[in-house]
N, C-alpha and C positions, 0 to 999 in steps of 0.2 A: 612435439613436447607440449604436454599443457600450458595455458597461463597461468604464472607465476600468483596472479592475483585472480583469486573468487568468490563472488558477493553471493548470498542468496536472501532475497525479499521476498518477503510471505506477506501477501495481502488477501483482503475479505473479498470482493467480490471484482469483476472487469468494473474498472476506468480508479480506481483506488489509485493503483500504481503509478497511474498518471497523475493525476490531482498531488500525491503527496511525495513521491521521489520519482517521478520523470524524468528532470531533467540530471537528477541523479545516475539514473539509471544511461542516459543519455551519454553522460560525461565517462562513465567509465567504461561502456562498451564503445568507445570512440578510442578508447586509448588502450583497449586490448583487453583488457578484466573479462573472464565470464563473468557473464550478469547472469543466474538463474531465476525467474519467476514463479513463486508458487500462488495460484489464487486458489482459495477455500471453496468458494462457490460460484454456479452461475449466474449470480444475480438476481435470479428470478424474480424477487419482488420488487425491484425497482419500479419508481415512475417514469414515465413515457413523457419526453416531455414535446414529438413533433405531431401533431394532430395526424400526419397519416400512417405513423405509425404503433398509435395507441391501440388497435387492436390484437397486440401484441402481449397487454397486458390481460388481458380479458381470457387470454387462449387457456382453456383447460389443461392442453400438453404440451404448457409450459414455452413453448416457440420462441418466447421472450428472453428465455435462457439461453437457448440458442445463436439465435440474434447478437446477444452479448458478445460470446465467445467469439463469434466473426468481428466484430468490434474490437477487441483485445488484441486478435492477432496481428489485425492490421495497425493498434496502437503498440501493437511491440517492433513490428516492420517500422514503424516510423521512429523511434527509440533503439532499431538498432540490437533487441533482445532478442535471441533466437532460440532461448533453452526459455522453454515454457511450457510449464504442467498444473494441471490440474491436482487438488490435492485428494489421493486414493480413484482418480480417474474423474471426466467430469462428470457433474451430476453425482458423484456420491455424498456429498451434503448439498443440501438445499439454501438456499437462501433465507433468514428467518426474521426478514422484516425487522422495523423499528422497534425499540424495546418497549415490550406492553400489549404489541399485538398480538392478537391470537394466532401469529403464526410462527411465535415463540414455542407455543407448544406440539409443532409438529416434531414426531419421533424420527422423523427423517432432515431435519432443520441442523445446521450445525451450533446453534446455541446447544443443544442437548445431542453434540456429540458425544461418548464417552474419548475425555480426553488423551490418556493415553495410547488408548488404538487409534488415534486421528494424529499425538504425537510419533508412534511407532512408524506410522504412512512416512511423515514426514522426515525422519531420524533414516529415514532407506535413502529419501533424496540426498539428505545434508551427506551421509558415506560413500553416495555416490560423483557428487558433486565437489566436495571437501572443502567446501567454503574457509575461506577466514574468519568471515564475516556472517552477522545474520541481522537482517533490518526488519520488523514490524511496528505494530504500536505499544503502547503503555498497557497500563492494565487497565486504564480507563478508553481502550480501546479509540483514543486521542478523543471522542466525544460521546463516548456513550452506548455506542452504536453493539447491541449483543454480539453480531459478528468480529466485530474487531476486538474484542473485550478475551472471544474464544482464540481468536487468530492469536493473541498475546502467548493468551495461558498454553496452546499447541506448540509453539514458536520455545516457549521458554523452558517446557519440558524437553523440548526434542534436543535442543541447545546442551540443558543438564544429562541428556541421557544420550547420546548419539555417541559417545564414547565410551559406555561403557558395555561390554560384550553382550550381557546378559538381556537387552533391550532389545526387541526388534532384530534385524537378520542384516548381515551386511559384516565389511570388517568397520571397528570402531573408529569413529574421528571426533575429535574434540574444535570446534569452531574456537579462536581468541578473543571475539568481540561481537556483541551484542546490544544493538541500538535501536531505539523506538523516535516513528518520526514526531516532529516537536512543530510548533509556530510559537513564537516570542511574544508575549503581547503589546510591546512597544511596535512592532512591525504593523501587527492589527490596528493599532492605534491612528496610524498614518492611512490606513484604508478607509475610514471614517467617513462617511458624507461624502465618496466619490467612487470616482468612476461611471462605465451608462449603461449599467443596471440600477436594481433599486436597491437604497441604501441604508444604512442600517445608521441609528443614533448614537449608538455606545459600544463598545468592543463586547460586553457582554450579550449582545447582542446574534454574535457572528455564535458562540455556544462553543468556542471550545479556543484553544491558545492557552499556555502557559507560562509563568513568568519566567523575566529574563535570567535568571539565576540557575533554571533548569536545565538551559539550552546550554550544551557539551560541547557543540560540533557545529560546525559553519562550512557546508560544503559548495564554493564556487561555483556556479554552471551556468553563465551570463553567455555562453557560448554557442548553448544548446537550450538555448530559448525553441528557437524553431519549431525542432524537433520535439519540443512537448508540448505547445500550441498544434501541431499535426497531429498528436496523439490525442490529444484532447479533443478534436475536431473529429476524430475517427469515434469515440464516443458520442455518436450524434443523439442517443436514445438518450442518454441521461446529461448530457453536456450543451451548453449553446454559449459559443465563444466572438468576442468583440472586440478586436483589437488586440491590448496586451490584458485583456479581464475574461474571466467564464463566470457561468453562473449554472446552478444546479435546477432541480425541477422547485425551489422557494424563488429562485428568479434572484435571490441576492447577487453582489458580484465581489470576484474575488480578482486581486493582480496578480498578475503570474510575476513570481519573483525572480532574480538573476540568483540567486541561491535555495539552498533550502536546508532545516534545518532539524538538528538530532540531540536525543538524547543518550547517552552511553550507558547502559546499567549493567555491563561488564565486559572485564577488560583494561589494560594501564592505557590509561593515555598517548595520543599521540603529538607529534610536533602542535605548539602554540601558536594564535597570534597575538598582537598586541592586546587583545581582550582578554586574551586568557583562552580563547578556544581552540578545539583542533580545525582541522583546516580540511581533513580528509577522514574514511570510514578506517583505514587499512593502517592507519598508526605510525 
């Protein structure tokens, strides 16, 4: 018999998943939920961040992308996540760099997927999976980022359209809840001038968080710390971790938190806590 409960998270490229629902991911594939992973891309244009293996950036075919996906798997091994695909296979969108590069405009980049048929790819997983659930970002793609920005708009199409017949191939399912992941900016605030990376002077600074008013959802995972500190560390091309902080190839440093934190843009709410929040994705 299947599990009862099924999450599916669509994120932009390997080490996302970890960075922003790890320990998420963590927590319910410990208590039996399929967790499905869907990543958009291979990464490929990441920065490099250990000197011996920045030649990886440099590679013409791409090897960095590669690289990646052996990264990912062993950060889903460590997470616990065993349903994981690539989305329309990997390497069928490309990585499209920070917003403004010119590698916005490659016609193989998934900033300029056509949305639909990168929704429909996706709408076959969500029918085959039957989630409850479906987690990405906002539509500010949580900072900006073109990738995430498309991950949204794929994520929230396939959401609207996976139930209905005429969409894509499969039989129809309709997911109940749809959440984009969030950081509070009271939480950033307390990250301020610490930790032993280098530190930033003002919350505005870190480029992305949201106010407290936003955040829906409060999901506990102080449990499985561990386990997303080892998936973070499996990330070694883009990650370098110290303790309980990582930091990216700016060298900033971030605390890995005992929770982490969501936004609902549909669906009824689920149990409260005394803040007013939910407590869980599944309602």
């Amino acid at each position: 018999m299947p599990p009862e409960r099924r999450i599916l998270f669509v994120h932009a490229h390997p080490d996302d998943e970890t960075i922003g629902t790890g320990a998420t991911m963590a927590r319910y594939a410990a208590e039996g939920a399929h967790v499905c992973l869907v990543t958009c891309t291979l990464g490929e244009e990441g920065e490099v961040i250990p000197p011996e293996l920045r030649h990886l950036a440099a590679d013409r075919e791409d090897r960095l992308g590669e690289y990646r996906a052996g990264e990912l798997a062993r950060a889903c091994a460590a997470l616990g996540v065993a349903d994981h695909r690539f989305l329309g296979g990997a390497g069928r969108w490309r990585d499209s760099g920070m917003m403004g590069a010119p590698t916005n405009e490659d016609p193989d980049c998934f900033w300029q997927a056509d949305v639909d048929l990168a929704a429909a790819e996706l709408a076959g997983i969500v029918r085959e999976v039957c989630p409850q659930v479906i987690v990405t970002y906002d539509d500010n793609g949580y900072y900006g980022h073109p990738d995430h920005i498309q991950a949204h708009r794929v994520a929230w199409r396939a959401f609207e359209k996976a139930g209905d017949p005429s969409f894509g191939e499969g039989e129809p399912w309709t997911p109940s809840r749809f959440y984009a992941t969030a950081m509070p900016l009271s939480l950033l605030e307390g990250a301020v001038d610490s930790g032993p990376f280098a530190r930033v002077k003002s919350v505005e600074d870190f480029g992305f968080g949201v106010p407290d008013e936003q955040i829906t959802t409060r999901v506990e995972a102080g449990g499985h710390l561990d386990a997303k500190l080892a998936a973070l560390r499996a990330h070694r091309t883009q990650i370098m971790v110290n303790g309980g902080h990582f930091a990216l190839s700016n060298n900033v440093g971030h605390p890995v938190y005992p929770a982490e934190y969501y936004t609902r843009l549909a669906g009824d709410p689920g149990p409260l806590d005394a803040e007013g929040r939910e407590t869980g994705l599944f309602g």
